[in-house]
PDB file of N, H, CA, C and O in Angstrom:
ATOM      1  N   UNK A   1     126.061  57.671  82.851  1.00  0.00           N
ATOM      2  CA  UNK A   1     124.783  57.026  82.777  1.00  0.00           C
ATOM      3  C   UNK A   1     123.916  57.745  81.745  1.00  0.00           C
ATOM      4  O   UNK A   1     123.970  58.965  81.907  1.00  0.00           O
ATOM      5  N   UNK A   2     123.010  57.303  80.577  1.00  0.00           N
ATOM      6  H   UNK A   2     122.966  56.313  80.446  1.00  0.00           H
ATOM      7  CA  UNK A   2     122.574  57.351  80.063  1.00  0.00           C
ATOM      8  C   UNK A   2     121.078  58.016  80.522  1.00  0.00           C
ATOM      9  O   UNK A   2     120.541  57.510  81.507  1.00  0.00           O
ATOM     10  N   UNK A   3     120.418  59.097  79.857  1.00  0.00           N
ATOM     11  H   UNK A   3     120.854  59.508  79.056  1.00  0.00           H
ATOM     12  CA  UNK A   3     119.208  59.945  80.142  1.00  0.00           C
ATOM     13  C   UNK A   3     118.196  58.967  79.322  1.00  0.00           C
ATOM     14  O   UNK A   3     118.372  58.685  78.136  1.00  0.00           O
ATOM     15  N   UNK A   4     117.246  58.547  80.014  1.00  0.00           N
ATOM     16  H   UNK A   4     117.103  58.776  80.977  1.00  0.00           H
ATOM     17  CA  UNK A   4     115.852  58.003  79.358  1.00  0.00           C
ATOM     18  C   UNK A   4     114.766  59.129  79.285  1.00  0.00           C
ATOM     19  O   UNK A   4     113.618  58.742  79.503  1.00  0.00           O
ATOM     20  N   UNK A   5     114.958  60.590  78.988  1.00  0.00           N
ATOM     21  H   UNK A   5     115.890  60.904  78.811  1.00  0.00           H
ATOM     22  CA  UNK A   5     113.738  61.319  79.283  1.00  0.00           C
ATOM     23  C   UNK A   5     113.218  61.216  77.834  1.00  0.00           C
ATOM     24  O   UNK A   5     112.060  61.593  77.654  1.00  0.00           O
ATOM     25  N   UNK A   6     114.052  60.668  76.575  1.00  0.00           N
ATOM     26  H   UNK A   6     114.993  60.362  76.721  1.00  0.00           H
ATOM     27  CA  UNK A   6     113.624  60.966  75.363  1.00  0.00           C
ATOM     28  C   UNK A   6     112.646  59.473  74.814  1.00  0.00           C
ATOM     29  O   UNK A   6     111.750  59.406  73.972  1.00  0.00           O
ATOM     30  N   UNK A   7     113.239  58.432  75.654  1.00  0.00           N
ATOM     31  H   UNK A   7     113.967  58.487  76.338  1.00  0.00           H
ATOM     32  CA  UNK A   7     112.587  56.660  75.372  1.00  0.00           C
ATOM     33  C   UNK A   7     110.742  56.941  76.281  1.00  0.00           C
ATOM     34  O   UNK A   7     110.356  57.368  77.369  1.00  0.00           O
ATOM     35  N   UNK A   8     110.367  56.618  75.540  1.00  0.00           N
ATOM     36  H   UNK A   8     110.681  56.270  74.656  1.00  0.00           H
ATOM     37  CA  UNK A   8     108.725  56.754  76.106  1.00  0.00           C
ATOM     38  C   UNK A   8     108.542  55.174  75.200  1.00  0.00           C
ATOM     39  O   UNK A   8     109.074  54.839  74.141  1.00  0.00           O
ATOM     40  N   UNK A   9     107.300  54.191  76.347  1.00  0.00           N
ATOM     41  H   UNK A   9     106.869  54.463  77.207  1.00  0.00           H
ATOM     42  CA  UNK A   9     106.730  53.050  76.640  1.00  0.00           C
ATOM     43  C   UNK A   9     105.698  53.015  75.561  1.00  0.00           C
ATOM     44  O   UNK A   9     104.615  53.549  75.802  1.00  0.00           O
ATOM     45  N   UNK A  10     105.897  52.464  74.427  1.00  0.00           N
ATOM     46  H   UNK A  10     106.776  52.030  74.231  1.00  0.00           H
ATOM     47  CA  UNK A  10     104.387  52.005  73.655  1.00  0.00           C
ATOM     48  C   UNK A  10     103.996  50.647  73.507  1.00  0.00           C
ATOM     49  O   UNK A  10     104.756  49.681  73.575  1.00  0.00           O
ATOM     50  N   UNK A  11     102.678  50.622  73.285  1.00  0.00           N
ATOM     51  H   UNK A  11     102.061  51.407  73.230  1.00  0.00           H
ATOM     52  CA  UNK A  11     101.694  49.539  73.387  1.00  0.00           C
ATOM     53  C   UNK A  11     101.691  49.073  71.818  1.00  0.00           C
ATOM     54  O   UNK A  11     101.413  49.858  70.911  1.00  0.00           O
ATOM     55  N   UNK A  12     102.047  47.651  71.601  1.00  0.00           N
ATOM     56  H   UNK A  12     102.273  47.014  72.337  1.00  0.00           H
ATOM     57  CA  UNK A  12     101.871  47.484  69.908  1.00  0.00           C
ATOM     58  C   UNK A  12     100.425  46.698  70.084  1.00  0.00           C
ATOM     59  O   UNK A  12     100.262  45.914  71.019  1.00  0.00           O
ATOM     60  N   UNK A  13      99.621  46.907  69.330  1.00  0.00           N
ATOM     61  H   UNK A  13      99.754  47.543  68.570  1.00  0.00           H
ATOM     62  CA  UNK A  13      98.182  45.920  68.800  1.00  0.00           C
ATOM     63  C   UNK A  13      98.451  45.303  66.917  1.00  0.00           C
ATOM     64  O   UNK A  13      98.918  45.822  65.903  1.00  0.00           O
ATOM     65  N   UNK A  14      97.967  44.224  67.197  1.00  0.00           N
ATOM     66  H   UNK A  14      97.588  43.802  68.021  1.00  0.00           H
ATOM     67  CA  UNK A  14      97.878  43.172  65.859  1.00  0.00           C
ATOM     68  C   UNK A  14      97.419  43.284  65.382  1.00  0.00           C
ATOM     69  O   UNK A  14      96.331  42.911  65.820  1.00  0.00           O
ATOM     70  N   UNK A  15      97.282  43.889  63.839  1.00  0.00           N
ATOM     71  H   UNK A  15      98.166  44.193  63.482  1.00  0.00           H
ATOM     72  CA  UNK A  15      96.662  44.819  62.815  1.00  0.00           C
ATOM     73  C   UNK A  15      95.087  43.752  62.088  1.00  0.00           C
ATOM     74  O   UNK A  15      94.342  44.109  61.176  1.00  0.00           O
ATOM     75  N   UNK A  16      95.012  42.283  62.987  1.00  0.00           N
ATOM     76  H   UNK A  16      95.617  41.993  63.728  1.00  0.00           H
ATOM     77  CA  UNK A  16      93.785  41.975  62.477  1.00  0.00           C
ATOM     78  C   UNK A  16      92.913  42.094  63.669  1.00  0.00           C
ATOM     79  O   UNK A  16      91.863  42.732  63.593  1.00  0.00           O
ATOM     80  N   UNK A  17      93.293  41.510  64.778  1.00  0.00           N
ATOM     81  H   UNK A  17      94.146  40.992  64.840  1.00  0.00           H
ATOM     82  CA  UNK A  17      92.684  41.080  66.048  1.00  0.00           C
ATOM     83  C   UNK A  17      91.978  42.743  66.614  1.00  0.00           C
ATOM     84  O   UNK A  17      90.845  43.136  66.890  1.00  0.00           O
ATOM     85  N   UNK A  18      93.348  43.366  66.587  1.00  0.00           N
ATOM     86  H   UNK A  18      94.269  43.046  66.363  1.00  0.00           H
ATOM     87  CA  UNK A  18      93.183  44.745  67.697  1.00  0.00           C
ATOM     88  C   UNK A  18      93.952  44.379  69.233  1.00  0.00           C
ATOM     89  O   UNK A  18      94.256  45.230  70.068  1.00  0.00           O
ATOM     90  N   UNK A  19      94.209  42.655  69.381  1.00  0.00           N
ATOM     91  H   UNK A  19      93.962  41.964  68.703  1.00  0.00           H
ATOM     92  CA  UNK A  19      94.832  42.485  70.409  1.00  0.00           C
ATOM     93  C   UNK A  19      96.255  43.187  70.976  1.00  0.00           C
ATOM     94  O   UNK A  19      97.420  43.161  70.580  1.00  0.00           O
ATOM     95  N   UNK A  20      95.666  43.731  71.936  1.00  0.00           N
ATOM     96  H   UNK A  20      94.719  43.752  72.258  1.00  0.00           H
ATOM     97  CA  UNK A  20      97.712  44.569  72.544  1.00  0.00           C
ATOM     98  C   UNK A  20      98.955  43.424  73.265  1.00  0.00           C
ATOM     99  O   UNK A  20      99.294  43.274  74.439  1.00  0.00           O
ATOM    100  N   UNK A  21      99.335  42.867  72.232  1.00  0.00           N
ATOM    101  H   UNK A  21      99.060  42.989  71.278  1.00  0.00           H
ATOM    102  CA  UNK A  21     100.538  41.903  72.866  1.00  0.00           C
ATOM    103  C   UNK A  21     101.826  42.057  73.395  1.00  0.00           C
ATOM    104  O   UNK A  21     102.421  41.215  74.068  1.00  0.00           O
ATOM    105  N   UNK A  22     102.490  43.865  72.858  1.00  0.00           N
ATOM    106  H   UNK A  22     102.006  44.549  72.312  1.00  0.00           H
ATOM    107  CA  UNK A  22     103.444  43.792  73.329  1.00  0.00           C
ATOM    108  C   UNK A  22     103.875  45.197  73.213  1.00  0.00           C
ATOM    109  O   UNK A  22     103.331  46.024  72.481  1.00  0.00           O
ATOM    110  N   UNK A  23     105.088  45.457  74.133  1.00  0.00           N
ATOM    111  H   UNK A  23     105.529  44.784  74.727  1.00  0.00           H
ATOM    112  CA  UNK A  23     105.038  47.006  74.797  1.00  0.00           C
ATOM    113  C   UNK A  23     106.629  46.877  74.540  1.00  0.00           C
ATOM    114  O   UNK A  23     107.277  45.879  74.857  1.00  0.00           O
ATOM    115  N   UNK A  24     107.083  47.851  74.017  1.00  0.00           N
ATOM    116  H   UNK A  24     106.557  48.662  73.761  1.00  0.00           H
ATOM    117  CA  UNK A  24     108.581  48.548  73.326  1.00  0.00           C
ATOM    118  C   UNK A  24     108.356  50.282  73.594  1.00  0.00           C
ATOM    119  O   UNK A  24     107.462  51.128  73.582  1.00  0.00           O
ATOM    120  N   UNK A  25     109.675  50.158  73.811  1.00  0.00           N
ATOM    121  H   UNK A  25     110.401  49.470  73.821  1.00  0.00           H
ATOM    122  CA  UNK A  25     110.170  51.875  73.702  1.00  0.00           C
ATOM    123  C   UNK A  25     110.723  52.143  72.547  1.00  0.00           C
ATOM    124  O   UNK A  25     111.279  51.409  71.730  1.00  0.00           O
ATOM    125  N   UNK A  26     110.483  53.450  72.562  1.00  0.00           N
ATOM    126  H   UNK A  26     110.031  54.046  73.225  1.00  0.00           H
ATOM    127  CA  UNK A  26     110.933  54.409  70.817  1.00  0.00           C
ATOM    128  C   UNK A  26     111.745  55.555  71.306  1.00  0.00           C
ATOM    129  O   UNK A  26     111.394  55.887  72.438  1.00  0.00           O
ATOM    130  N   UNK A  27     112.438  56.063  70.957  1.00  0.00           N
ATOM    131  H   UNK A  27     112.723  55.794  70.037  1.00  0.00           H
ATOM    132  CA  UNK A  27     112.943  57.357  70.891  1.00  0.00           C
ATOM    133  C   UNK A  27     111.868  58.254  70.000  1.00  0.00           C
ATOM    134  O   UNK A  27     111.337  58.069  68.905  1.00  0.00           O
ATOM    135  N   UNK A  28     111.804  59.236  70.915  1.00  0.00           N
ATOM    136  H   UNK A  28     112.236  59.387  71.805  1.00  0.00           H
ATOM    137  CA  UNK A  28     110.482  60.037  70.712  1.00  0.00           C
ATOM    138  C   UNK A  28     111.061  61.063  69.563  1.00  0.00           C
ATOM    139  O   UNK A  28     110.397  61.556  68.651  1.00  0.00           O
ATOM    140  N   UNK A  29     112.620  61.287  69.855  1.00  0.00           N
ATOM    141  H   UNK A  29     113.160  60.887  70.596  1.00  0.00           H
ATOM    142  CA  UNK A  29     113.555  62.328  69.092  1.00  0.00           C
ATOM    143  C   UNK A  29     113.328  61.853  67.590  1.00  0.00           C
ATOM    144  O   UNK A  29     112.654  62.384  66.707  1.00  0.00           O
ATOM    145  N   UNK A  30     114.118  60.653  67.566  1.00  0.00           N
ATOM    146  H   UNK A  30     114.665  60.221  68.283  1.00  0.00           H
ATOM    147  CA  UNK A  30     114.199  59.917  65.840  1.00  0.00           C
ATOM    148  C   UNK A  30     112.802  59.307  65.470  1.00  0.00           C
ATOM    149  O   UNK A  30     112.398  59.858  64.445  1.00  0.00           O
ATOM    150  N   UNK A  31     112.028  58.483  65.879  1.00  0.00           N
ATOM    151  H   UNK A  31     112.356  58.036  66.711  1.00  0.00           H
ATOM    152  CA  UNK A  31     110.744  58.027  65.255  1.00  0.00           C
ATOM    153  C   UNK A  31     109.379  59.371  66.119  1.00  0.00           C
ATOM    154  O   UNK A  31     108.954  59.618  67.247  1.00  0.00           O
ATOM    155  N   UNK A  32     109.189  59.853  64.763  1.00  0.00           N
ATOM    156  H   UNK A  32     109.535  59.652  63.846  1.00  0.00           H
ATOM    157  CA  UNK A  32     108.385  60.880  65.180  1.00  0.00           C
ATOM    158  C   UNK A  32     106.402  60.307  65.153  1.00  0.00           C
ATOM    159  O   UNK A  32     105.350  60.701  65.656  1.00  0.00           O
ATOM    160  N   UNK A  33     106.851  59.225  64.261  1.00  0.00           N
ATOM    161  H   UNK A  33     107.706  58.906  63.852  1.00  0.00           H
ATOM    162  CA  UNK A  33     105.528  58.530  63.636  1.00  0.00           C
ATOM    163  C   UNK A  33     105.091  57.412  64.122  1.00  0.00           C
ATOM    164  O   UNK A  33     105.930  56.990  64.918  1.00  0.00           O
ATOM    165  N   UNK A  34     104.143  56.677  64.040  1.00  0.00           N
ATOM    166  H   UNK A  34     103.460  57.019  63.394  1.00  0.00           H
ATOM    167  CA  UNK A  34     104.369  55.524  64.421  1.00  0.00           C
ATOM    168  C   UNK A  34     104.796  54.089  63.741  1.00  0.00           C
ATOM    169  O   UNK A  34     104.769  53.925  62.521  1.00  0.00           O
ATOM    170  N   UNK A  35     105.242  52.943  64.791  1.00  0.00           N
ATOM    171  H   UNK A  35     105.265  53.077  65.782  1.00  0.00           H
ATOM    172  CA  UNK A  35     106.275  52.876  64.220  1.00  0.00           C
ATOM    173  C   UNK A  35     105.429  51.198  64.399  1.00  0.00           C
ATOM    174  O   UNK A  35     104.824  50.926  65.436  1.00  0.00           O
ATOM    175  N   UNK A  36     105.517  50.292  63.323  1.00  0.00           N
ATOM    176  H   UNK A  36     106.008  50.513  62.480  1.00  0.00           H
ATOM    177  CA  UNK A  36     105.134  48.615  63.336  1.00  0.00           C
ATOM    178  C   UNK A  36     106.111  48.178  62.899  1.00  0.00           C
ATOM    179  O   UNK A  36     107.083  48.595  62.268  1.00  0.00           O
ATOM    180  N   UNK A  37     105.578  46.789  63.513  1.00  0.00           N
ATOM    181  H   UNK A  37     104.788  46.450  64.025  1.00  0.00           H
ATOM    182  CA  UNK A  37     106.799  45.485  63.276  1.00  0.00           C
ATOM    183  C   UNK A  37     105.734  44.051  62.962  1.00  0.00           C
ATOM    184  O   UNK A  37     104.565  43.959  63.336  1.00  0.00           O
ATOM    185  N   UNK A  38     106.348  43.235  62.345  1.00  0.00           N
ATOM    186  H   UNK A  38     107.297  43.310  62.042  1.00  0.00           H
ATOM    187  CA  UNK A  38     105.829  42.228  62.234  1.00  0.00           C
ATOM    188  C   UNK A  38     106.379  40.934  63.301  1.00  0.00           C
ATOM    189  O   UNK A  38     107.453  40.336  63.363  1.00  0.00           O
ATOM    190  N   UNK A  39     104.899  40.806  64.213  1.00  0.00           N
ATOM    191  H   UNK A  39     104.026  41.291  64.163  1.00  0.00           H
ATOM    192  CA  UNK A  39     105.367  39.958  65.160  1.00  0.00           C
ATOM    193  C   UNK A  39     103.999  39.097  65.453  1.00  0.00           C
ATOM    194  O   UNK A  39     102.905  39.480  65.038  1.00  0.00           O
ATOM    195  N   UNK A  40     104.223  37.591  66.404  1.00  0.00           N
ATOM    196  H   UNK A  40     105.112  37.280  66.742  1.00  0.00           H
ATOM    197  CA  UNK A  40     103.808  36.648  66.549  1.00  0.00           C
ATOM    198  C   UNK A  40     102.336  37.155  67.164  1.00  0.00           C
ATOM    199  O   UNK A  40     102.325  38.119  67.930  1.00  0.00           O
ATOM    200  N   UNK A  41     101.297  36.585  66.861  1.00  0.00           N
ATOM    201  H   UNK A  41     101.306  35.802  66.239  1.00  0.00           H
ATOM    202  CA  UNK A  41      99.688  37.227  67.707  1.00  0.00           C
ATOM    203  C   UNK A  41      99.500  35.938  67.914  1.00  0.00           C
ATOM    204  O   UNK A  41      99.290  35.078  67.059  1.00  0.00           O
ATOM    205  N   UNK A  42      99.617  35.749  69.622  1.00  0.00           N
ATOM    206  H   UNK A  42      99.789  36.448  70.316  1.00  0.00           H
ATOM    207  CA  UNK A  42      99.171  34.470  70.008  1.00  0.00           C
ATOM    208  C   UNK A  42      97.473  33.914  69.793  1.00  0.00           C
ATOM    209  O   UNK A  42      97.086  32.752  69.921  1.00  0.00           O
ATOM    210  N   UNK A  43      96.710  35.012  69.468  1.00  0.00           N
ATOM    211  H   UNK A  43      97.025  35.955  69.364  1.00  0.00           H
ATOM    212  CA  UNK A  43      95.310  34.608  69.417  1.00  0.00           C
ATOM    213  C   UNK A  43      94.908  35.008  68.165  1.00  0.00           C
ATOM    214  O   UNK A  43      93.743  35.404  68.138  1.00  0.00           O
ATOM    215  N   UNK A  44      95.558  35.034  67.022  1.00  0.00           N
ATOM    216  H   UNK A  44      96.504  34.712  67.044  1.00  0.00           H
ATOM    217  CA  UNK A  44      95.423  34.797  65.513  1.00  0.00           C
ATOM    218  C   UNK A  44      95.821  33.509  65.319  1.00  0.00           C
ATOM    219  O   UNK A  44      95.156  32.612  64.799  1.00  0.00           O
ATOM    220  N   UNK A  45      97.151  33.436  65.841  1.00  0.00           N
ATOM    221  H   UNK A  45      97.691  34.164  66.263  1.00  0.00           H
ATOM    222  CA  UNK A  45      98.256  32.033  66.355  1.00  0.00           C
ATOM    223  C   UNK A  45      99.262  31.850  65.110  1.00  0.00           C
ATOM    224  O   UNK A  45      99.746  30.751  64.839  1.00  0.00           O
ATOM    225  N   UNK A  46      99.638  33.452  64.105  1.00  0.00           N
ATOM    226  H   UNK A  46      99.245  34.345  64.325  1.00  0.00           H
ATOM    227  CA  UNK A  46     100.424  33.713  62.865  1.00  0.00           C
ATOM    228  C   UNK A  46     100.993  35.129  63.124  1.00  0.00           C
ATOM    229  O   UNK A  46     100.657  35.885  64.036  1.00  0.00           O
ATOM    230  N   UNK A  47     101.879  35.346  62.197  1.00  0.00           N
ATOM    231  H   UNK A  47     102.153  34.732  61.457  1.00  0.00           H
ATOM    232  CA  UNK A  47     102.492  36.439  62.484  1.00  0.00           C
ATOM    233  C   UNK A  47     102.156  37.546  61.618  1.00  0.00           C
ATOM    234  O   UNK A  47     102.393  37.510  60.411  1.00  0.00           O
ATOM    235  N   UNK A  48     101.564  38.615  62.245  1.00  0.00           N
ATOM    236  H   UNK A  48     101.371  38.644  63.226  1.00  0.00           H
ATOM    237  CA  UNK A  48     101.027  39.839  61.557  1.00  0.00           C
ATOM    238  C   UNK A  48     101.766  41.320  61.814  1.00  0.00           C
ATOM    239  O   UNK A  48     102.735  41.435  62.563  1.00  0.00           O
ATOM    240  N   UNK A  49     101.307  42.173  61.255  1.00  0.00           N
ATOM    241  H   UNK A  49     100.519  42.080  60.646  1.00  0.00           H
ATOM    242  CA  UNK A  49     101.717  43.365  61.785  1.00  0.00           C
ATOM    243  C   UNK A  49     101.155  43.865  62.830  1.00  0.00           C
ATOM    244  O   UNK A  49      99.945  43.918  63.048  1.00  0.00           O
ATOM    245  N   UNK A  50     102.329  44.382  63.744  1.00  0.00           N
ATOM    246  H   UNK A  50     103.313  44.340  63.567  1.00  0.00           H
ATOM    247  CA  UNK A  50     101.560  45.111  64.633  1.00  0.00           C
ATOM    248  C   UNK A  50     102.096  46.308  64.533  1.00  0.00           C
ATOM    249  O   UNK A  50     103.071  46.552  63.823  1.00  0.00           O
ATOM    250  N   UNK A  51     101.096  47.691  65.705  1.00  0.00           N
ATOM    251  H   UNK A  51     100.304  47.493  66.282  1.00  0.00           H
ATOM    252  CA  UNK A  51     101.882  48.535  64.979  1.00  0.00           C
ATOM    253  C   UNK A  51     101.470  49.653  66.397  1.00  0.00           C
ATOM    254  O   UNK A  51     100.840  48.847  67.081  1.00  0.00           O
ATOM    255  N   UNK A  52     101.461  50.488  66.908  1.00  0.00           N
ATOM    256  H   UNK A  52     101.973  51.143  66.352  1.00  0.00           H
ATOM    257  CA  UNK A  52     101.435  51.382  67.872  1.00  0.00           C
ATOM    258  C   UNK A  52     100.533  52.077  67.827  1.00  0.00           C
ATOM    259  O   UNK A  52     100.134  52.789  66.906  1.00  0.00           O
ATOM    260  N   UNK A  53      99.946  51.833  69.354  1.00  0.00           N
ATOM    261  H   UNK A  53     100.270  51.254  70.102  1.00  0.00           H
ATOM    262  CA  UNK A  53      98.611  52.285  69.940  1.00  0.00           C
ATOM    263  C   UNK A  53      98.957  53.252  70.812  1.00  0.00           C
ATOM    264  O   UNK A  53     100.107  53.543  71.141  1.00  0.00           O
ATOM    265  N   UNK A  54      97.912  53.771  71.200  1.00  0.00           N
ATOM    266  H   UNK A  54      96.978  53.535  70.933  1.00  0.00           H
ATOM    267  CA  UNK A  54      97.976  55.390  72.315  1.00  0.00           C
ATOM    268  C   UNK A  54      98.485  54.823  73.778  1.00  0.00           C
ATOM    269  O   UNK A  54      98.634  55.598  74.723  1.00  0.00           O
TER     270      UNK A  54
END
């Protein structure tokens, strides 16, 4: 079985809104920084960057 002590829970927000739409784990080991993706913001209603909040 696989150890999760290194995967920690982040919050992504939509780089126009500030809205927090969606929550992914990172490996804390390999991404030391933070880390965005470009994904759907239902209350822009287009797809922007989002990118990791505290």
């Amino acid at each position: 079985m696989a150890k999760k002590e290194n995967r920690l829970v982040v919050t992504m927000a939509c780089g126009e809104c500030k809205e927090r739409n969606y929550t992914t784990e990172k490996n804390r080991k390999n991404d030391t920084g933070r880390i965005s993706f470009n994904k759907y913001c239902p209350k822009c209603r287009k797809h922007t960057e989002h990118r990791e909040e505290k």
